[in-house]
C-alpha positions in Angstrom: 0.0 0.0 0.0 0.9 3.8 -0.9 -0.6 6.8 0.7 -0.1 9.8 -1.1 -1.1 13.2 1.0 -1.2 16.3 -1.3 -0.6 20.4 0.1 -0.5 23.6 -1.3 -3.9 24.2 -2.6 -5.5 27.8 -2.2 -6.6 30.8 -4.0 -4.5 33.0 -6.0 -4.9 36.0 -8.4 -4.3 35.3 -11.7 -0.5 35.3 -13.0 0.1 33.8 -9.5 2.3 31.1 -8.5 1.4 27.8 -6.0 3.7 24.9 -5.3 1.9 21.7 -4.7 3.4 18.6 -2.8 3.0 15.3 -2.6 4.5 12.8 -0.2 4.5 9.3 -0.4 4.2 6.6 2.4 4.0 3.3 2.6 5.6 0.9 0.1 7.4 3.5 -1.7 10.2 1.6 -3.6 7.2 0.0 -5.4 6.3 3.4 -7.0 7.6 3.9 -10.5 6.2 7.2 -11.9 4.4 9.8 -10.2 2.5 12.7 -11.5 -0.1 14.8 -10.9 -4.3 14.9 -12.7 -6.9 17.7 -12.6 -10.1 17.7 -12.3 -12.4 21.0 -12.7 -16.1 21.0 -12.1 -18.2 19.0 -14.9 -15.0 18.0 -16.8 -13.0 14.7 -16.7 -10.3 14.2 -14.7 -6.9 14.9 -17.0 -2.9 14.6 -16.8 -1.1 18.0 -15.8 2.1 16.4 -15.4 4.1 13.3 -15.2 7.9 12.3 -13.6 8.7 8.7 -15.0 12.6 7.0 -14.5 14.2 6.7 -17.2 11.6 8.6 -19.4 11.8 12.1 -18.0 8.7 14.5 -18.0 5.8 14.9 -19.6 3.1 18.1 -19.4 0.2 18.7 -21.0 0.0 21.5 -23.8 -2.4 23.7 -21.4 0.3 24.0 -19.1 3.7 23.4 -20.6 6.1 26.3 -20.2 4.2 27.6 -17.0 4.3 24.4 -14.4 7.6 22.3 -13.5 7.4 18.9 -12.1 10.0 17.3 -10.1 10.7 14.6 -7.1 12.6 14.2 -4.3 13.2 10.5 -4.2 14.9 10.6 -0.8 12.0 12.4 0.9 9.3 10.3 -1.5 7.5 13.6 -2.4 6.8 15.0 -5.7 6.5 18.7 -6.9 3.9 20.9 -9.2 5.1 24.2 -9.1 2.5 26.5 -10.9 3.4 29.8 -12.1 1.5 32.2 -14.6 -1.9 30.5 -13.2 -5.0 31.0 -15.3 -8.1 31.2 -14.0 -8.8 28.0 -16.2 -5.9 26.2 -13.7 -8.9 26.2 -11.7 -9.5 22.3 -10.8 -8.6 19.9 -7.4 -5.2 18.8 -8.1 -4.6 14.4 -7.9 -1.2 13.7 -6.8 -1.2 9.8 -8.4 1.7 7.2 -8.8 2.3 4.0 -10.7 3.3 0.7 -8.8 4.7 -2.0 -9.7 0.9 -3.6 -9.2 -1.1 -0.8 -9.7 -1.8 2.8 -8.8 -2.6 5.0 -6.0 -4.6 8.5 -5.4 -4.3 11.2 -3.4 -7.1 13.2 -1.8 -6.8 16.0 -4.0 -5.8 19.7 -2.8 -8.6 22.7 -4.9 -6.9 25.2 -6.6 -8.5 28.2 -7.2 -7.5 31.3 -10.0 -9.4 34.4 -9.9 -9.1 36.6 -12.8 
């Protein structure tokens, strides 16, 4: 098992920044990626950003050139640092990772932009 507790959430003015974490507990060396999903009110749930070994990062188009991903493997907690925010950021942030058997969510931590 992998519990994955997400912070950093708020409210910020748009062209804002928020850093999101995520740390890991549990059976961490079975995690192999980690990344982090959106979800905004009456849309599906999508990929913001991803942190695989061996494969690197991967962002989607809404948000590529504006967030940074990374991870601290020694302190099992992964980073979303949002800059530029839009109020279309707007959406409660998934921290999620990929085990060797399966997956694992987070709670989720609401984001709010204001234009």
């Amino acid at each position: 098992q992998v519990q994955l507790v997400e912070s950093g959430g708020g409210l910020v003015q748009a062209g804002g920044s928020l850093r999101l974490s995520c740390a890991a507990s549990g059976s961490t060396i079975s995690i192999k990626g980690m990344g982090w999903y959106r979800q905004a009110p009456g849309k599906q749930r999508e990929l913001v950003a991803q942190i695989r070994p061996g494969l690197g990062t991967n962002y989607a188009d809404s948000v590529r050139g504006r967030f940074t991903i990374s991870r601290d493997n020694a302190k099992n907690t992964v980073y979303l640092q949002m800059n530029s925010l839009k109020p279309e950021d707007t959406a409660v942030y998934y921290c999620h990772a990929s085990l060797d058997w399966g997956s694992s969510w987070g709670q989720g931590t609401q984001v709010t932009v204001s234009s």
